[in-house]
Steps between C-alpha positions, in 0.01 A plus 500: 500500500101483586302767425165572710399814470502824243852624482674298779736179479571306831803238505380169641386287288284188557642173602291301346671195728385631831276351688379866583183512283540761189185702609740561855815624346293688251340701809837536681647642187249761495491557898856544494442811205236628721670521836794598354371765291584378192117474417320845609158533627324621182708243261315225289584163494460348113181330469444082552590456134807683455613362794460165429660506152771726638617212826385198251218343812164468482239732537320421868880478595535908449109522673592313746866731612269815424275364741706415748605930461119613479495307855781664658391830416807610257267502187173545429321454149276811350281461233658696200815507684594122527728427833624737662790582799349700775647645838566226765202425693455625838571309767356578852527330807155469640601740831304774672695766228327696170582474158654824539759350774572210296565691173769727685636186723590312133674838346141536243384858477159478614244822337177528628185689271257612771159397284249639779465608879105487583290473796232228551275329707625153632269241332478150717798373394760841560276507876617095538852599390562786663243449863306799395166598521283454148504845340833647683717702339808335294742617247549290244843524263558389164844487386718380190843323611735481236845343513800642295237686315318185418099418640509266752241536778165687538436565839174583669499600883277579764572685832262651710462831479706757706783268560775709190560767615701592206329571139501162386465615144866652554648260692439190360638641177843513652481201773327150581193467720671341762800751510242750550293396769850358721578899386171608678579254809265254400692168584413184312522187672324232312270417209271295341486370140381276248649462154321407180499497175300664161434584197549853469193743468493787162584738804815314643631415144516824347646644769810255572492504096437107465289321259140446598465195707861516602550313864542679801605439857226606789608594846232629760658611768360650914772661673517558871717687741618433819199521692324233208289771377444492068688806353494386162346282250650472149344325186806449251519340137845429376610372175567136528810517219679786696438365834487232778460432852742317680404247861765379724312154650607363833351133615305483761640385829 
């Protein structure tokens, strides 16, 4: 009976035989606990040590099937904490939909924290973005996305000004940004983006309640309706350990 983690026993036990590397079935022992629910996000997997004494390999064995975790999102490791389970990443099909749809399209329970509705002055890159003049009028929205209760995204839009008609204050407490403007007959048809990656700023890390320096996930996004005029631009940070984007890629003919 192999024990991995504080207060829970799994069955299999390692064939030492296999030509399946020991790091491998190590990692599939614990996936299985994970996706199963066996293992709980929150749980603690025993540290390298205990571990290795405990399944009698050697120590970058037990690194290496923790690793191979860390990378598929299922654990991450916290200083003072050790590793940790946390909630399956987020997977999102990169598609003209919000967070918001996605969330509610996978059975999560998306909750958004409105963080501030304010009215600016397009710089020179919101006028590029959005084809308006220097100095118009645009509302920009900052908003908190959080997944089963749990940070994931913080999301920072731009519309120009006039087009809600609705508080958006109110209503993006209760719904997505697209849901609302299709609401208000505003019809997206396409979009531009580019994704990226980070190290997180103070800002974005105490917010999504990660350690400083934590990775995120950048996506900036223009999006147009059907007569290719910008309705939207979004600047979005999402942590890299609860979330990632997923590309179908076709050949070219």
């Amino acid at each position: 009976m192999l024990c991995y983690a504080r207060g829970m026993n799994l069955q299999r036990p390692l064939d030492r035989n296999s030509p399946i590397p020991l790091y491998f079935q190590i990692a599939e022992n614990l996936t299985q606990a994970i996706t199963d629910g066996t293992m709980k996000p929150g749980d603690r997997l025993d540290n390298e040590l205990d571990l290795t004494e405990r399944l009698g390999v050697s120590r970058p064995t037990v690194r290496q099937a923790v690793q191979r975790l860390v990378d598929q999102g299922l654990v991450v490791r916290r200083r003072g904490l050790g590793t940790v389970v946390v909630a399956p990443r987020i997977l999102r099909s990169v598609a003209l939909t919000s967070l918001y749809d996605d969330l509610k399209a996978t059975g999560r329970q998306p909750v958004t924290q409105v963080l501030g509705v304010t009215q600016l002055e397009a710089d020179d890159e919101l006028a590029a973005a959005l084809l308006v003049p220097v100095g118009a009028a645009v509302l920009s929205v900052e908003r908190l996305r959080l997944a089963d209760a749990t940070p994931l995204a913080l999301m920072q839009n731009y519309l120009p000004a006039g087009l809600l008609r609705s508080d958006p204050q109110v209503a993006l407490a209760k719904t997505g940004l697209y849901e609302l403007l299709r609401s208000e007959g505003v019809h997206l048809q396409a979009g531009e983006q580019t994704i990226g990656a980070r190290k997180a700023t103070a800002h974005e890390a105490k917010l999504l309640d990660a350690p400083r320096g934590a990775t995120v996930l950048t996506m900036a996004r223009t999006t147009f309706n059907q007569a290719g005029q910008p309705v939207e631009y979004g600047s979005h940070a999402y942590l890299a350990d609860r979330y990632s984007f997923r590309m179908t890629l076709l050949a070219q003919p």
